[in-house]
C-alpha positions as CSV (number, residue, x, y, z in Angstrom):
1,X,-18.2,-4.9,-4.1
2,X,-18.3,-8.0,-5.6
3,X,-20.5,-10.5,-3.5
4,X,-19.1,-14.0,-4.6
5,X,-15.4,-15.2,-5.2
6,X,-13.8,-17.9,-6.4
7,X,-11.8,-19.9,-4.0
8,X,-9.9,-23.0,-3.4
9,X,-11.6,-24.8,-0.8
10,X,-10.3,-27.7,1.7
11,X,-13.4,-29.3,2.5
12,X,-12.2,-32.3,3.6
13,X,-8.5,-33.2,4.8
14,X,-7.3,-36.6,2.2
15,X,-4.1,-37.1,0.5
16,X,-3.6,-36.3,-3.0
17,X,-5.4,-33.1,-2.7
18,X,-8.5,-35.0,-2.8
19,X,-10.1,-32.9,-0.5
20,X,-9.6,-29.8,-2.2
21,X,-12.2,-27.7,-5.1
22,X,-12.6,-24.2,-6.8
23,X,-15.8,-22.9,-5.1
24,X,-17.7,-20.1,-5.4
25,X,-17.9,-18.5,-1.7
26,X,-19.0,-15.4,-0.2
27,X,-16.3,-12.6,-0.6
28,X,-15.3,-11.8,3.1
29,X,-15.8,-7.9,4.1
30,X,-12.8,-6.3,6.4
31,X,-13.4,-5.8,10.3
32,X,-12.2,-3.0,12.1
33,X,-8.0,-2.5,11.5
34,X,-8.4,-5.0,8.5
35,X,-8.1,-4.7,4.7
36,X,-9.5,-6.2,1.6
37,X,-7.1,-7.5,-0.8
38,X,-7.7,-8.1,-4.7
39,X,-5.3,-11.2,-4.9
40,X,-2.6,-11.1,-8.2
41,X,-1.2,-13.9,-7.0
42,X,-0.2,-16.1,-3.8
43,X,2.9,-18.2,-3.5
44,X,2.8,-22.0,-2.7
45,X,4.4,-23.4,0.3
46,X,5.0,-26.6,2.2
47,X,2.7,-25.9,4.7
48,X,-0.2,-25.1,2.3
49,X,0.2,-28.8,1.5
50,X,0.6,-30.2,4.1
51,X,-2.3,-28.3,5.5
52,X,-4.9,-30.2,3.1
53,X,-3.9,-33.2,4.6
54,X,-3.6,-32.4,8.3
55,X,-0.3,-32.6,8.6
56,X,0.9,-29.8,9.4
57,X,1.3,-28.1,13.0
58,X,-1.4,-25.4,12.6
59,X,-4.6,-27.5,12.0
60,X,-7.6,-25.3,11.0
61,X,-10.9,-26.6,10.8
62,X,-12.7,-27.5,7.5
63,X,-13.8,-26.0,5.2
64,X,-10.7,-23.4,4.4
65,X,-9.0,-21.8,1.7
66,X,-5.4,-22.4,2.0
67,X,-2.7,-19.8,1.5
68,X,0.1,-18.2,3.1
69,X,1.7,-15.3,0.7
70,X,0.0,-12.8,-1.5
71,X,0.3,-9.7,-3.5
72,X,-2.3,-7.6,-4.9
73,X,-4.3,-4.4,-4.5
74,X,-6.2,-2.8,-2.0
75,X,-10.1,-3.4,-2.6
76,X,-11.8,-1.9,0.6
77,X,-10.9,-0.9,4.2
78,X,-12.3,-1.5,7.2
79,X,-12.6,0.9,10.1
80,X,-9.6,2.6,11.4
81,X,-7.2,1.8,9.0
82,X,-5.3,5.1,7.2
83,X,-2.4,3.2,6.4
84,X,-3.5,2.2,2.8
85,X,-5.7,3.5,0.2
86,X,-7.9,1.9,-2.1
87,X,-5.8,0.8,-5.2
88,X,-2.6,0.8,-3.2
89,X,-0.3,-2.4,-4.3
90,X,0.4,-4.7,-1.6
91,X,2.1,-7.5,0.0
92,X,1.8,-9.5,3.4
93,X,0.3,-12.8,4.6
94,X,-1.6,-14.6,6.9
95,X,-1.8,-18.3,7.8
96,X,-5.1,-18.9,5.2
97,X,-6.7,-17.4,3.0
98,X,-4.3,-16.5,-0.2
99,X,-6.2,-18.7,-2.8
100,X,-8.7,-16.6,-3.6
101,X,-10.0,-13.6,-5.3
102,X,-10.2,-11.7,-2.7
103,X,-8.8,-12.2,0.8
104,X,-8.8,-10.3,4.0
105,X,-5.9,-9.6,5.9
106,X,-5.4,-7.6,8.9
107,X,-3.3,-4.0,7.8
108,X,-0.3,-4.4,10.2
109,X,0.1,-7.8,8.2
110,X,0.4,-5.5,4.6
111,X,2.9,-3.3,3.5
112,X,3.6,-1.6,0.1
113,X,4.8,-3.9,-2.8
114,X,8.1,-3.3,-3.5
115,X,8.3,-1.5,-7.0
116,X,11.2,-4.0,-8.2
117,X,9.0,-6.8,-8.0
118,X,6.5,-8.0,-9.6
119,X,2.7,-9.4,-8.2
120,X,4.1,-12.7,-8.5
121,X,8.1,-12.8,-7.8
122,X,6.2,-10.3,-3.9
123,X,3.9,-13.2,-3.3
124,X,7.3,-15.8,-3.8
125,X,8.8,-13.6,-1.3
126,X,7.9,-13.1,2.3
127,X,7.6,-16.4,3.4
128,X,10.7,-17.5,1.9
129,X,13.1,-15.0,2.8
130,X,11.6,-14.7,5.9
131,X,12.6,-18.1,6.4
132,X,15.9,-17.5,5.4
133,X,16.5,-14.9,7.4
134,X,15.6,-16.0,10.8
135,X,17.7,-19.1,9.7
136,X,21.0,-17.1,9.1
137,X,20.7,-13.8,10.8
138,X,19.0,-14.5,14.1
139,X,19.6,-18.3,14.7
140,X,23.2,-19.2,13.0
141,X,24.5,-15.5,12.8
142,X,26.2,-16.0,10.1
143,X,29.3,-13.9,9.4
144,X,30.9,-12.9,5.8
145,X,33.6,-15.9,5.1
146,X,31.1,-18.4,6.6
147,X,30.8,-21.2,4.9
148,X,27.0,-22.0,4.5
149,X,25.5,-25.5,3.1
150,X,22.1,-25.0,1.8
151,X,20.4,-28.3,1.3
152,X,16.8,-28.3,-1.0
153,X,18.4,-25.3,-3.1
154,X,16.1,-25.3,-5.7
155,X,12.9,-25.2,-3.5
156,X,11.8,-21.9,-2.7
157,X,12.7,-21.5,0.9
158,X,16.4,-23.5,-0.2
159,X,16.8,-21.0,-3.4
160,X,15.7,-17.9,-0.8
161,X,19.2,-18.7,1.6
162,X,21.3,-19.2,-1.5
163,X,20.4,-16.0,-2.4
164,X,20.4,-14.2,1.2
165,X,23.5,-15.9,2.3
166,X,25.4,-14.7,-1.0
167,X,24.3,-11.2,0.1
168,X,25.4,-11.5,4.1
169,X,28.9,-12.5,2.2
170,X,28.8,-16.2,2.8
171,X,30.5,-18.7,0.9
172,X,27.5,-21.0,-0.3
173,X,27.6,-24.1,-1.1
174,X,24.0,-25.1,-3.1
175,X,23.0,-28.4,-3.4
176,X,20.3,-30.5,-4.7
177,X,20.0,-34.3,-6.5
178,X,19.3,-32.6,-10.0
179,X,22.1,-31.6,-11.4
180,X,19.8,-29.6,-14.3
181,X,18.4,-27.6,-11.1
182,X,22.2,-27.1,-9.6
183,X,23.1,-25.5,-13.4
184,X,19.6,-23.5,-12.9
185,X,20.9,-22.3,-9.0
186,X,24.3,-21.5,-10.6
187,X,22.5,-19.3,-13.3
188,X,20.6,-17.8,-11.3
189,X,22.7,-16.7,-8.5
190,X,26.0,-18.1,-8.5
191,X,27.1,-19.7,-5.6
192,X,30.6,-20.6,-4.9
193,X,30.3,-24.1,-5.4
194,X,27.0,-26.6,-5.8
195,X,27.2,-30.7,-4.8
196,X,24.8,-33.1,-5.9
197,X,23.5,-35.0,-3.3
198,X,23.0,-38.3,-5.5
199,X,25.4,-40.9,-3.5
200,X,26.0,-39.0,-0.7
201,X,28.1,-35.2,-0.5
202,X,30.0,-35.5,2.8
203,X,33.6,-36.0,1.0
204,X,32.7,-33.3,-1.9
205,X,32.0,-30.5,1.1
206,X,34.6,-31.9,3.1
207,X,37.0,-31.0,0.1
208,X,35.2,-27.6,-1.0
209,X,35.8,-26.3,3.0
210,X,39.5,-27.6,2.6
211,X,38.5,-30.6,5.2
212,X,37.4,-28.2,8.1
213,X,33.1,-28.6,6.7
214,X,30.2,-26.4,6.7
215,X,29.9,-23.5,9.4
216,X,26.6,-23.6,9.1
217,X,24.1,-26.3,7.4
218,X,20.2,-25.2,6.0
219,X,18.7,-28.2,6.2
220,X,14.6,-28.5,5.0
221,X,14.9,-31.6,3.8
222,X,15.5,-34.2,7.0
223,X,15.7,-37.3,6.6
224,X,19.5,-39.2,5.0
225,X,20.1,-35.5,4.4
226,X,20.4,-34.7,8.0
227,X,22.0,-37.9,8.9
228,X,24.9,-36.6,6.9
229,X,25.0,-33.4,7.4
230,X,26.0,-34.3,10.6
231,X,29.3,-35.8,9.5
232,X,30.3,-33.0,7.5
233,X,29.6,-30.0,9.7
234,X,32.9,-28.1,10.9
235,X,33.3,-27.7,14.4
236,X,31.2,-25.4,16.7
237,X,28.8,-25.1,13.6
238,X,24.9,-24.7,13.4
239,X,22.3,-27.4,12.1
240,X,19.5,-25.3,11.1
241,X,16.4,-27.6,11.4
242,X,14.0,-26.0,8.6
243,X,11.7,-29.1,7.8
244,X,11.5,-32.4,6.3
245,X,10.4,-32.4,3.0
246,X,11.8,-36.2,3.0
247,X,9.2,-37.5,4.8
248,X,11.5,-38.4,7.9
249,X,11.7,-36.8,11.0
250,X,15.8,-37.7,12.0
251,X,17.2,-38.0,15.2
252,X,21.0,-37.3,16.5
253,X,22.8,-39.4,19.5
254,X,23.8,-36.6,21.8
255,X,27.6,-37.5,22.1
256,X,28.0,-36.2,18.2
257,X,27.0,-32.3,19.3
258,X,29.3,-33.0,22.1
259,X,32.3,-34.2,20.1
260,X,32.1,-32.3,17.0
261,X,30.7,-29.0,19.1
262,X,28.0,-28.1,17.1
263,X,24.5,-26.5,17.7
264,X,21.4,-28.3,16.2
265,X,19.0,-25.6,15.9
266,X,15.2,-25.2,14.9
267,X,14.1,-22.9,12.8
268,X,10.2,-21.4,12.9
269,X,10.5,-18.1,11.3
270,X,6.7,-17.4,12.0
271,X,6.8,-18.6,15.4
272,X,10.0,-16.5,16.1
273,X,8.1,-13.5,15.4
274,X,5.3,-14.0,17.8
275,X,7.8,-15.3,20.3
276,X,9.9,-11.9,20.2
277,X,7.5,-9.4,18.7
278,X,10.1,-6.8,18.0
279,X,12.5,-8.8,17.0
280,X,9.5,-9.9,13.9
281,X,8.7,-6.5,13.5
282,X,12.7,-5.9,12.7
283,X,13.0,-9.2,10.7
284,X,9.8,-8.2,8.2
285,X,11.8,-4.7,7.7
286,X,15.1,-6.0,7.2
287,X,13.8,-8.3,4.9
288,X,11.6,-6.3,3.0
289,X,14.3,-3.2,2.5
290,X,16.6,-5.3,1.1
291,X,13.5,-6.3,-1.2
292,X,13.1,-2.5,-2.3
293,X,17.2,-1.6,-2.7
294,X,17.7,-4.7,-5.1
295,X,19.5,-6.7,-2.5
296,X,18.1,-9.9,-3.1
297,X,15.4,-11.5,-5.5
298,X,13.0,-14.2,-5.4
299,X,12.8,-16.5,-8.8
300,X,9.4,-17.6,-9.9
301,X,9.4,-21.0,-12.1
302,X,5.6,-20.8,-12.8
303,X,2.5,-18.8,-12.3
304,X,-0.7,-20.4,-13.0
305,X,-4.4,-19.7,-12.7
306,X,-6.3,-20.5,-10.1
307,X,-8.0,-23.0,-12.1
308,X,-5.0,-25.0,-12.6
309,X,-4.1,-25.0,-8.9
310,X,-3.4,-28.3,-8.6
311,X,-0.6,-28.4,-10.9
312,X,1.2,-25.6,-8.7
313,X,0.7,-27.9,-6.1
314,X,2.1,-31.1,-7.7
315,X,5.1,-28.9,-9.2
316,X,6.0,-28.2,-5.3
317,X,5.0,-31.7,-4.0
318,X,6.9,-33.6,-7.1
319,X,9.9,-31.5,-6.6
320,X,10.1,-29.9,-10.2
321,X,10.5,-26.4,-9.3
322,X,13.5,-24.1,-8.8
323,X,12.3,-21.5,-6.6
324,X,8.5,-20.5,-6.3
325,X,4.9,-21.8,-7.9
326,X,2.9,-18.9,-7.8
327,X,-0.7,-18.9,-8.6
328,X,-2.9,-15.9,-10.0
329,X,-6.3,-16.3,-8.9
């Protein structure tokens, strides 16, 4: 077993990433019911950035290696676990730890990498659709004919309920301030009609929903975004609250949920799954059987080295990706 790794390492929590280096470290071994992973690559999300700056709800203490998705291959296994062999192809996550080498993982957290996908599009996934799908199956329950506004489209969690709200039968609406992203989105997955944001987009989804608006708005931006969604959301509609890449946390007088008889509702896929453990366990399956039968698909825009980590970051941070920045450590 290789004794030293190569990981990126929060040492200290500053803005800009300024905290953050490529160490060597000392390659973790697995505990009882846990498993060694050789990582092929690990997805970036929000909260990994966030995370090196202490922003984000979970706060874990310095030094860290940041790191939500993964997918490799099983390089040793701890006591008790006859899950998994050595070799075997995985995919799962944990809330630290993906950017590196080698990562450890507990085995319930694991589970075979879907042969349709690739190490990198399974590390773009779980996260994501998971996301997604706590979003539109559990919280807004959204039904075929639905009309479904999904704002931040071309970030990865936005792109991952395009894509799962096509498949529930949705009528999706994707839209974004780029309109080079909104011809990527269309490309990629063809939604029924895509609004750039630039200037404001009540009156274009007022017009695409015939003047009734969106059943159901998917909202991880915040922020103006929120502000107007509010004004174009059709009567007992849902608000998913996913985040606020915008910087701004909004607020809502009261008397507009009352009026317009909608739901504002907060999404924390992760959360949701510890709250309701079968109801996680279900979710994970759902998701990831619709991974194996072809279902749905993440897209990848770039897969770097570990080295160049901090470009997969700014790609996320600067808002130049459509769908997931996936790095191969």
């Amino acid at each position: 077993m290789v004794l030293v790794m190569r990981a990126l390492v929060v040492e200290s929590l500053a803005p800009d990433f300024a905290g953050c280096a490529v160490r060597e470290v000392a390659t973790p071994a697995p505990g009882p019911g846990q498993v060694l992973v050789r990582v092929r690559a690990a997805s970036v999300n929000f909260p990994d950035l966030l995370m090196t700056r202490g922003e984000y709800q979970f706060k874990p203490p310095t030094p860290f290696t940041p790191g939500l998705d993964l997918a490799g291959e099983v390089a040793a296994l701890g006591d008790g676990v006859a899950t998994f062999q050595v070799g075997d192809a995985v995919v799962g996550g944990a809330r630290l730890g993906a950017f590196a080498e080698y990562a450890v993982l507990d085995a319930e957290a694991l589970r075979p990498k879907p042969e349709r996908l690739s190490f990198g599009e399974a590390a773009a996934y779980g996260a994501a659709y998971l996301t997604a799908y706590v979003a539109l199956v559990r919280r807004a329950r959204v039904e075929p004919g639905d009309w479904v506004l999904v704002h931040g489209a071309a970030g990865g969690v936005g792109l991952a309920a395009v894509d799962l709200a096509k498949a529930l039968g949705a009528r999706v609406i994707a839209a974004s301030a780029s309109d080079a992203k909104l011809a990527e989105i269309q490309r990629l997955y063809a939604p029924d009609a895509v609004v750039n944001v630039t200037g404001g987009f009540r009156d274009q989804v007022k017009a695409i929903t015939g003047g009734r608006g969106a059943d159901v708005i998917y909202d991880p931006v915040g922020g103006d975004v929120f502000d107007e969604s509010v004004r174009c959301i059709a009567f007992d509609g849902r608000l998913l609250v996913i985040g606020f890449t915008s910087g701004r946390i909004p607020t809502v007088s009261v008397n507009m949920p009352l009026i317009k008889g909608f739901s504002v509702m907060g999404v924390r896929a992760g959360e949701y799954g510890r709250q309701f453990p079968e109801k996680g366990r279900e979710n994970a399956a759902e998701v990831w059987r619709m991974a194996n039968e072809g279902v749905i698909r993440p897209h990848v825009h770039a897969e770097l080295p570990l080295d160049q980590w901090r470009r997969a970051f700014e790609l996320l941070s600067e808002r130049k990706v459509v769908g997931k920045a996936v790095i191969s450590p």
